[in-house]
C-alpha positions in Angstrom: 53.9 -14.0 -1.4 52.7 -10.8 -2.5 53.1 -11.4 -6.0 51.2 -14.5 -5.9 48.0 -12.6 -4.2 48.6 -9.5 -7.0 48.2 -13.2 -9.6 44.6 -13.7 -8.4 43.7 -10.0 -8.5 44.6 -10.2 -12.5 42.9 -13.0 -13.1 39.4 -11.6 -11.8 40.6 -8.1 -13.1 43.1 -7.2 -14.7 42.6 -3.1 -14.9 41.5 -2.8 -11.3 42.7 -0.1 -9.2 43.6 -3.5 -6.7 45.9 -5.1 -9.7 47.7 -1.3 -10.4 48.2 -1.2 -6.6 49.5 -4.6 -6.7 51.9 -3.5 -9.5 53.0 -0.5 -7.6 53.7 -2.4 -4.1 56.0 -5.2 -6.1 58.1 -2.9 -8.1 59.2 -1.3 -4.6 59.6 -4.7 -2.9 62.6 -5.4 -2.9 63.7 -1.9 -1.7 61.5 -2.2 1.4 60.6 -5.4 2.1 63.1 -8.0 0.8 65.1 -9.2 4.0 63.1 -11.8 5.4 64.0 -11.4 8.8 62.9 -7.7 8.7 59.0 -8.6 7.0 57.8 -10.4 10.2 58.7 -6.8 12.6 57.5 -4.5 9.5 53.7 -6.5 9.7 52.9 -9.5 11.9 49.2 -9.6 10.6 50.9 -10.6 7.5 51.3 -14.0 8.5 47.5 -14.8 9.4 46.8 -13.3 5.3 48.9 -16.3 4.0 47.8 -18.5 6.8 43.9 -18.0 6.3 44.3 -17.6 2.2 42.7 -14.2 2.6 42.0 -11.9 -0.3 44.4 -10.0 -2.3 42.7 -6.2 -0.8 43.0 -7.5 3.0 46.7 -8.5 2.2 47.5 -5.0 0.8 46.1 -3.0 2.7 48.0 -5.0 5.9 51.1 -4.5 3.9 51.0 -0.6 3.5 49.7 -0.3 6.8 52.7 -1.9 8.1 55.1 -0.3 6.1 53.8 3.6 6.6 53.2 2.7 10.5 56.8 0.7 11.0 58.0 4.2 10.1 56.7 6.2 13.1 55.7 4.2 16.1 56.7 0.4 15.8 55.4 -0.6 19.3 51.8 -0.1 17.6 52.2 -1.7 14.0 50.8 -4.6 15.4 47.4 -3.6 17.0 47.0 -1.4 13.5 47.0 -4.0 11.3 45.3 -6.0 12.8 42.6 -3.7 13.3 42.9 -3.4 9.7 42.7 -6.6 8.9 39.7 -7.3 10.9 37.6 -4.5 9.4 38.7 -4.8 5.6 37.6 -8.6 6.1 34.1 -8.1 7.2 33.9 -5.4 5.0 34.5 -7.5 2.0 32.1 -10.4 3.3 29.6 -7.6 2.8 30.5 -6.4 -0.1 30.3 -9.8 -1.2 26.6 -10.6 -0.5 25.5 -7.6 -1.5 26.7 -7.9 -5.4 25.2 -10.8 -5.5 21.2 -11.1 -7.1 18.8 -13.7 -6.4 16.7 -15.6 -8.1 13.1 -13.8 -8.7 11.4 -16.2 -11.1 9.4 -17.2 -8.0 7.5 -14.1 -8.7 6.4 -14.2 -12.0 5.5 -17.9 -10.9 3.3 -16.9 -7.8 1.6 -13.9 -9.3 0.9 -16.0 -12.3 2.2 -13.3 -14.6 2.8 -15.9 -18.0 -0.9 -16.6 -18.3 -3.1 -14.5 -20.1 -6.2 -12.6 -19.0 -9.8 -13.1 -20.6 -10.1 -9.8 -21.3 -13.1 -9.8 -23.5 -15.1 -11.3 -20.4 -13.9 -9.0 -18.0 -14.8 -5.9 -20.0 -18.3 -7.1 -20.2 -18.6 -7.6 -16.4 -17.5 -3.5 -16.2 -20.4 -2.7 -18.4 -23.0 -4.8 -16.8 -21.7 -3.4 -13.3 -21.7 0.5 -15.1 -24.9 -0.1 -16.0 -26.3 -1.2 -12.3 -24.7 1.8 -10.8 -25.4 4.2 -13.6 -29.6 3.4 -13.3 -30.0 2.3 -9.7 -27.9 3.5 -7.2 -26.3 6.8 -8.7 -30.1 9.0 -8.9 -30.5 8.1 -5.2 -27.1 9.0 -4.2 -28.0 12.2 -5.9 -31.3 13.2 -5.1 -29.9 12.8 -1.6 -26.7 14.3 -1.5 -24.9 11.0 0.1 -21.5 12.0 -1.3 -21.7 15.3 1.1 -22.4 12.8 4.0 -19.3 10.4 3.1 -18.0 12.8 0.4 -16.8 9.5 -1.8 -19.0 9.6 -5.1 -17.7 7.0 -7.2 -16.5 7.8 -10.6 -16.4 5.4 -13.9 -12.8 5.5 -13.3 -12.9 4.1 -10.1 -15.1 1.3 -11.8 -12.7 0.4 -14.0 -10.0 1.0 -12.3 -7.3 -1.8 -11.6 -6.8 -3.3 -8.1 -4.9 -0.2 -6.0 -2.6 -2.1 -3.3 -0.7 1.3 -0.9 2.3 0.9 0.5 2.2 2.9 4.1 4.9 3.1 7.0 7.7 4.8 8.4 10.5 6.5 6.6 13.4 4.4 5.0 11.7 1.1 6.1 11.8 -0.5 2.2 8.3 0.7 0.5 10.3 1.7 -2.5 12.9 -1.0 -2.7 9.9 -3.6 -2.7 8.1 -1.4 -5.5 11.3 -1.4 -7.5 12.0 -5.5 -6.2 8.5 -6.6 -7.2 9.0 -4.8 -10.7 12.3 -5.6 -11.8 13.7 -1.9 -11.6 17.1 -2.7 -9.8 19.9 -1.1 -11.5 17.4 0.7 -14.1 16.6 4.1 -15.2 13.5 4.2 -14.1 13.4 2.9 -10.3 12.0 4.6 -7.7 14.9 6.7 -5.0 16.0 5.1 -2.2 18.0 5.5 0.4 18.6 5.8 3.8 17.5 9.3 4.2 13.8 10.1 4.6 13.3 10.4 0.2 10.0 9.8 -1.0 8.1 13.2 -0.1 5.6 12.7 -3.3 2.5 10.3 -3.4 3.7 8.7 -6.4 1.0 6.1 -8.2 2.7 3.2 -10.5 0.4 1.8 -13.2 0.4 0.3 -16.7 1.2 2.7 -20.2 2.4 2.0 -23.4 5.5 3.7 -22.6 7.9 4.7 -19.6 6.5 8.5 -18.5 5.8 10.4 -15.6 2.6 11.8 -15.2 2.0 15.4 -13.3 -0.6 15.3 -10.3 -2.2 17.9 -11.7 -2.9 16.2 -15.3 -4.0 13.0 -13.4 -6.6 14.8 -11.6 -7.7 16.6 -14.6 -8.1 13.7 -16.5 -11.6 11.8 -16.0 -10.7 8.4 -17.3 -8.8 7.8 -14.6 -9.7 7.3 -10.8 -7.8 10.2 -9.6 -10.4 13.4 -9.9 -11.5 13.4 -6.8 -8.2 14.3 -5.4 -8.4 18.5 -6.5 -10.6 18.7 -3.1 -7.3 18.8 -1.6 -5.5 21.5 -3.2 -2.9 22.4 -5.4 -0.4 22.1 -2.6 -0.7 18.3 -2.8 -1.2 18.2 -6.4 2.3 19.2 -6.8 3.1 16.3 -4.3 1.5 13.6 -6.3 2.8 11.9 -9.4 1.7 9.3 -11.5 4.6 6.5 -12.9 3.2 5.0 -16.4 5.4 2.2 -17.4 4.6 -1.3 -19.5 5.0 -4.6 -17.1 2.8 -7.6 -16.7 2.2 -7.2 -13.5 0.9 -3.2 -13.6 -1.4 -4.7 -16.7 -3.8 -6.0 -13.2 -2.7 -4.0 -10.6 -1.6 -0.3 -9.7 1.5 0.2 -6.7 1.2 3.2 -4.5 3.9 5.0 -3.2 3.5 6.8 0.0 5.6 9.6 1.9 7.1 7.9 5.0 5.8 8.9 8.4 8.1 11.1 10.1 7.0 11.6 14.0 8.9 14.5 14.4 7.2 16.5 12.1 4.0 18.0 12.1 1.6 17.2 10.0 0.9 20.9 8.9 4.3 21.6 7.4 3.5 19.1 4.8 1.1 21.8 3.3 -1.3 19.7 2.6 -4.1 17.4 4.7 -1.7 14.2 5.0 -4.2 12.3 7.4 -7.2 13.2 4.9 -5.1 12.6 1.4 -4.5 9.0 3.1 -7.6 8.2 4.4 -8.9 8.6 0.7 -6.0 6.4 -0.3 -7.2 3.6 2.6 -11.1 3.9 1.1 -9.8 2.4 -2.7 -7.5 0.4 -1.7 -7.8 -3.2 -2.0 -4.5 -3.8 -0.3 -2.6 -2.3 2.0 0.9 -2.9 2.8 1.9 -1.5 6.5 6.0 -1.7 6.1 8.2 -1.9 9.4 11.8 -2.5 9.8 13.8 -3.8 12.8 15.2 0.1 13.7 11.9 1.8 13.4 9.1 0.3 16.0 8.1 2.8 18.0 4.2 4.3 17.1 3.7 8.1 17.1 0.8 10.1 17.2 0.5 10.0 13.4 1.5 6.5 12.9 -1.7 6.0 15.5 -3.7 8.7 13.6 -2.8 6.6 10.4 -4.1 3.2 12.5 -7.3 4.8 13.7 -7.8 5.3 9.6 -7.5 1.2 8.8 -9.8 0.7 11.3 -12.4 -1.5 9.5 -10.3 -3.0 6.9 -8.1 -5.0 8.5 -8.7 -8.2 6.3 -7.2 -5.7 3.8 -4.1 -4.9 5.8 -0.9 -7.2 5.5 2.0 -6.3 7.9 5.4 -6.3 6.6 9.0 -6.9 9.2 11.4 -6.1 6.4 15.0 -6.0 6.2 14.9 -8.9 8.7 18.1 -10.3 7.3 19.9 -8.1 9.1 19.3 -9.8 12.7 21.0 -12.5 13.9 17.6 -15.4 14.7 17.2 -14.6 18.2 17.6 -10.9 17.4 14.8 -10.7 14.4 12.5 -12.8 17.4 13.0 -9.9 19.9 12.1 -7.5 17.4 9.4 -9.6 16.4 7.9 -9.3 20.0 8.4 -6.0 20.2 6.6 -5.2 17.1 3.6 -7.2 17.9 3.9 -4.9 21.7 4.0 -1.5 19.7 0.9 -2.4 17.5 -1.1 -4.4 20.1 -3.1 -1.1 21.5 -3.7 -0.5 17.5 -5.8 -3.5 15.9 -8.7 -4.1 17.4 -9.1 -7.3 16.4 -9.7 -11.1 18.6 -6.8 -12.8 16.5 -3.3 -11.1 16.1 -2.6 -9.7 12.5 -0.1 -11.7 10.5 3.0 -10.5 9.6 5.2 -11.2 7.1 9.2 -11.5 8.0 11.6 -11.2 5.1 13.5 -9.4 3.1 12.2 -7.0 -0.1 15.2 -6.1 -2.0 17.2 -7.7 -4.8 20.3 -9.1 -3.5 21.1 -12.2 -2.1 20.4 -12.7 2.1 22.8 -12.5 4.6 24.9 -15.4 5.4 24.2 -17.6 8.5 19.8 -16.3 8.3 17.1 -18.1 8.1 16.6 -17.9 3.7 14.1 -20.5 4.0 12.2 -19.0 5.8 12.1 -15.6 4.5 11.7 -17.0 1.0 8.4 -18.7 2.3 6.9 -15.7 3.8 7.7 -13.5 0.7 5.9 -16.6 -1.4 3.1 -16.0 0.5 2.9 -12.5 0.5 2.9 -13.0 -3.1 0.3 -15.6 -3.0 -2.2 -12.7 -1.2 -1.3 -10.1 -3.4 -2.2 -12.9 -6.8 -6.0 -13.4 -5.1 -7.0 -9.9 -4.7 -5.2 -9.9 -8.4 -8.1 -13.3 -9.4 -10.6 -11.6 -7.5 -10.3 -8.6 -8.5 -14.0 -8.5 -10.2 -15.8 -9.3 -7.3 -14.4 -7.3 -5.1 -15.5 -4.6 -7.0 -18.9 -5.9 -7.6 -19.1 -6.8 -3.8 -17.9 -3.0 -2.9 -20.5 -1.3 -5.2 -23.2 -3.3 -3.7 -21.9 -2.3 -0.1 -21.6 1.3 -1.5 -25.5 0.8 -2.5 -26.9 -0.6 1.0 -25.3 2.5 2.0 -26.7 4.7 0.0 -30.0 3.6 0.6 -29.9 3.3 4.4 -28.7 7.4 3.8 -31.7 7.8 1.7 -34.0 5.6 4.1 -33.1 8.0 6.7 -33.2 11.6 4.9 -36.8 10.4 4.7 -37.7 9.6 7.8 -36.2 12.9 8.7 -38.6 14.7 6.5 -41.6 12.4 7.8 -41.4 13.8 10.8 -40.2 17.2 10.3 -44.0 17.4 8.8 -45.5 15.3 11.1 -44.4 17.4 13.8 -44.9 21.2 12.1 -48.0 23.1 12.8 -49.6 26.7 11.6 -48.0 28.4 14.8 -44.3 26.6 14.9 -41.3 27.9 14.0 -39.7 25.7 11.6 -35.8 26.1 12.5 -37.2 25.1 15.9 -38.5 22.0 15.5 -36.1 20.7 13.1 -33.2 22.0 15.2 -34.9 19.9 18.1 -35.4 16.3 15.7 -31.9 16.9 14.7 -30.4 17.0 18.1 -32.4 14.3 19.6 -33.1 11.4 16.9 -33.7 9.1 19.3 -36.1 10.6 20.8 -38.4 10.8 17.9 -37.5 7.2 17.3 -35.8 7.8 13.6 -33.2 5.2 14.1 -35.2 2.8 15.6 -38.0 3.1 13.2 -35.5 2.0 10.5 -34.4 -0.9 12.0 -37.9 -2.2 12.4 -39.6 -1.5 9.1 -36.6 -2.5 6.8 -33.7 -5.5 6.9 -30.9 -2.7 7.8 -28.6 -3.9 10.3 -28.2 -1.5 13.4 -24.2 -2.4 12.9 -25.0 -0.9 9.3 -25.8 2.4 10.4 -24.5 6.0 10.5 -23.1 8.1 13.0 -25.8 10.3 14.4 -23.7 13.3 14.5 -22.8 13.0 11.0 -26.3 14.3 10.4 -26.1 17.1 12.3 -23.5 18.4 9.8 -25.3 17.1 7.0 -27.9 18.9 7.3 -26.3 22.2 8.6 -25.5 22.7 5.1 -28.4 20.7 3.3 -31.7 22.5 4.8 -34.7 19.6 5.0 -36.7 21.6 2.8 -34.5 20.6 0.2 -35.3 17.3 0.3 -38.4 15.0 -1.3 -39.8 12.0 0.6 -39.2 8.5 -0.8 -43.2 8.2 -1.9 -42.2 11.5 -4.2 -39.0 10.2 -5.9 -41.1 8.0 -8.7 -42.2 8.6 -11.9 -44.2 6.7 -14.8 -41.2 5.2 -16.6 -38.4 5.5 -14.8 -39.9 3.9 -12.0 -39.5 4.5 -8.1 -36.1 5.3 -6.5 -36.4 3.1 -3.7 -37.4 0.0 -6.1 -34.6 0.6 -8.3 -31.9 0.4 -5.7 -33.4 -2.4 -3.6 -33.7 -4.7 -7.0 -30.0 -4.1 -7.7 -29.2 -4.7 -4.1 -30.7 -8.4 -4.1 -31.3 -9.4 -8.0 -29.1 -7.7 -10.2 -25.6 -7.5 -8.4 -25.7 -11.1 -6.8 -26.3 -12.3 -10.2 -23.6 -10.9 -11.8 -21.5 -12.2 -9.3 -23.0 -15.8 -9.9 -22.4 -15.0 -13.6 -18.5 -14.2 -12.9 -18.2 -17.3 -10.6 -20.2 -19.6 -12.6 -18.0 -18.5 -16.0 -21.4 -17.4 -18.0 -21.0 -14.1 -20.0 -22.4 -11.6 -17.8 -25.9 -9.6 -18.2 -28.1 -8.3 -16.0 -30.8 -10.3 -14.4 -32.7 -13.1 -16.3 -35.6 -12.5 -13.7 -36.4 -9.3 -15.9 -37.6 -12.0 -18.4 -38.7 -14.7 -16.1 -40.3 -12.7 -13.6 -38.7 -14.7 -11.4 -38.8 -13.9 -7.3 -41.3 -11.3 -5.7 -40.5 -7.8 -6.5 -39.5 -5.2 -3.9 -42.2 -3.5 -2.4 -42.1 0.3 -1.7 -43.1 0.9 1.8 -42.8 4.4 1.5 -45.2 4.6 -1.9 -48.8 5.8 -1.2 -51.3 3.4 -2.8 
């Protein structure tokens, strides 16, 4: 019997620690073990490993079991082994499904990967939108400070930047393994820690190089070609706690992975040493989308995974929730927990439909028997089919979010000068100037500067911005600083206001046509034609 089970285990493996075991336990057989009538007092269980054709490892270990046991107490030799038995059998069913890989070429086939880029087209829509931004938005943004009011000035790196999708979530739910899944980087060099342990402590950003690096925060912040500059404001403390991942794939060729720390409740945000809530909110501004990652042992919402949701607020078409690990609940199970995470994050989104989330499983290997594979191979497709279109759309979405980051800047402006309008409508020989600007600036409405916006220009009241932000503003910006609109033109450069509202409604519309349409991009053909009425300045004194 036992040398027939030590058979199979050399002809899977013939220098296994199992086959050398084998050896060792059939040498001493017949010193032990030969009288049949003793075997079935020495082991019982041994009977149910030949009746159920159980592996070689479940037999042995039932054998020695029996055989060190029989020794000392033989009432209990057959409770222990079959205690053994039981536990060495699932643990080899396990064992089992996790050495086994499955099949990714679904990826490559959702995200497209095998098709090549125009890139010749796409290069030329980044100039015509540099261009745009360069001559028409950027000298209001700075003749009015916006970027202290918001504090995001947008770089040429952010322009031609790749799509950012962040990964975000507890500790230990899977935001590495489905970095390292999505790439290919099981079993490699280069993939990213995990475990079950809280491990990823670094913001570490994933993008496309010529060859496998890592990149210090510090040099990616120093380095003005990329998108990253901005990111000094918060210290060297967090510099050292972000790290940049350059490695050649198809898929990082359109779109950059990053890495978050997981969110530990238990710990206070200031013994990270650095602004966490702050470094991912400027994370949440570029990001086109945003993974939120859960997994069935960790639903509960803290105060900083509600801090963190107070941040998305505002982008939820961006945000795509993740259940993962959800092979490793039985079906009624995984819809308990699916219930339960829809209860935690119900006070959260402020949104009239419910968010969507995606149940599956991000890792490598194969699912667990007896789940719902189907099903969780559907969802993943899907996931993938989301992540491809902000991938294909990648070029309006960046036209769309410079034109959004112009109305913005222009409302600011708008507003700065209606601030100074009055500030000199209402000064006289004998007032004190602190005083009445310190009296506009803590009652706006009551000089009608809001309202007076929304009636002279097409600004949305849902458009505009806090009125306490301007308080701040200028607390550190005195109004003296500052020209009105009717001031900010000149001969050839033309007038601010003009400039901003032509890209606004000619020039960035049309270069989205252009993209749509399949034309090679320019700016507007209504600088020949003449095409349309042209903007009128409101502010400009005839």
């Amino acid at each position: 019997m036992l040398r027939r089970s030590c058979s199979l285990s050399k002809k899977k493996k013939k220098k296994s620690p199992l086959y050398r075991l084998c050896g060792t336990l059939v040498k001493h057989e017949h010193a032990y073990l030969r009288p049949s009538s003793s075997w079935p007092s020495v082991c019982p269980a041994s009977s149910l490993c030949v009746h159920f054709n159980l592996p070689a490892m479940v037999y042995i270990v039932c054998l020695t079991t029996g055989v060190l046991l029989a020794a000392i107490m033989k009432g209990t030799v057959w409770i222990c082994c079959l205690l053994s038995l039981l536990l060495l059998q699932a643990t080899a069913e396990e064992e089992d499904h996790t050495s086994v890989l499955r099949d990714t070429s679904h990826i490559d086939e959702t995200l497209r990967l095998a098709t090549e880029e125009k890139a010749s087209d796409y290069a030329a829509a980044i100039q015509t939108l540099r261009k745009i931004y360069h001559t028409s938005i950027k000298p209001m943004e700075q003749a009015y400070k916006y970027n202290e009011l918001r504090q995001h000035e947008i770089s040429d790196g952010e322009i031609t930047s790749k799509p950012m999708v962040l990964f975000l979530g507890p500790w230990s739910v899977g935001k590495s393994s489905m970095i390292n899944y999505l790439l290919g980087l099981h079993d490699s060099p280069y993939q990213l820690y995990t475990g079950a342990e809280p491990t990823t402590s670094e913001f570490t950003v994933i993008m496309h190089g010529e060859k496998i690096r890592s990149v210090e925060g510090i040099v990616m912040a120093a380095d003005s070609s990329r998108s990253f500059s901005p990111l000094e404001k918060f210290g060297q403390n967090f510099l050292e706690k972000l790290i940049g991942i350059e490695m050649p794939h198809k898929l990082l060729e359109r779109v950059t992975f990053v890495d978050t720390p997981g969110i530990i409740e238990n710990r206070k945000q200031q013994e990270r040493g650095y602004p966490f809530n702050d470094v991912c909110q400027w994370f949440i501004d570029r990001a086109d989308l945003i993974f939120v990652v859960f997994d069935p042992t960790k639903l509960d919402v803290g105060l900083e995974l509600e801090m963190l949701f107070k941040q998305l607020k505002g982008r939820e078409s961006q945000i795509r929730i993740i259940l993962n690990k959800a092979d490793n609940l039985a079906t009624q199970d995984l819809m308990r927990v699916y219930g339960a995470l829809f209860w935690s994050l119900a006070p959260l989104i402020n949104v009239t439909e419910p968010p969507r989330v995606y149940v599956s499983s991000f890792w490598p290997y194969d699912y667990a028997p007896d789940t719902s594979r189907e099903l969780f191979k559907r969802e993943e497709i899907s996931l993938l089919e989301d992540l491809n279109q902000v991938i294909e759309n990648r070029m309006e979405n960046k036209i769309a979010f410079i034109r959004q980051h112009g109305i913005r800047v222009r409302i600011h402006g708008l507003l700065v000068d209606r601030y100074v309008q009055t500030f000199k409508e209402k000064m006289s020989f004998f007032s004190d100037p602190e005083l009445v600007f310190q009296e506009i600036v803590d009652d706006p409405d009551k000089f009608y500067i809001f309202k007076s916006i929304l009636a002279k220009t097409n600004v949305s009241k849902f458009d505009l911005p806090n009125r306490d932000a301007y308080r701040d503003f200028f607390g550190i910006n005195p109004i003296t600083n500052f020209k009105p609109l009717s001031a900010q033109c000149s001969y050839i450069g033309g007038c601010l206001l003009d400039k901003i509202e032509k890209a606004i409604t000619t020039e960035l519309p049309a270069l989205l046509s252009s993209i749509n349409s399949g034309k090679q991009p320019g700016l507007s053909s209504c600088e020949a034609t003449g095409c349309g009425e042209k903007p009128k300045n409101r502010y400009r004194k005839n």
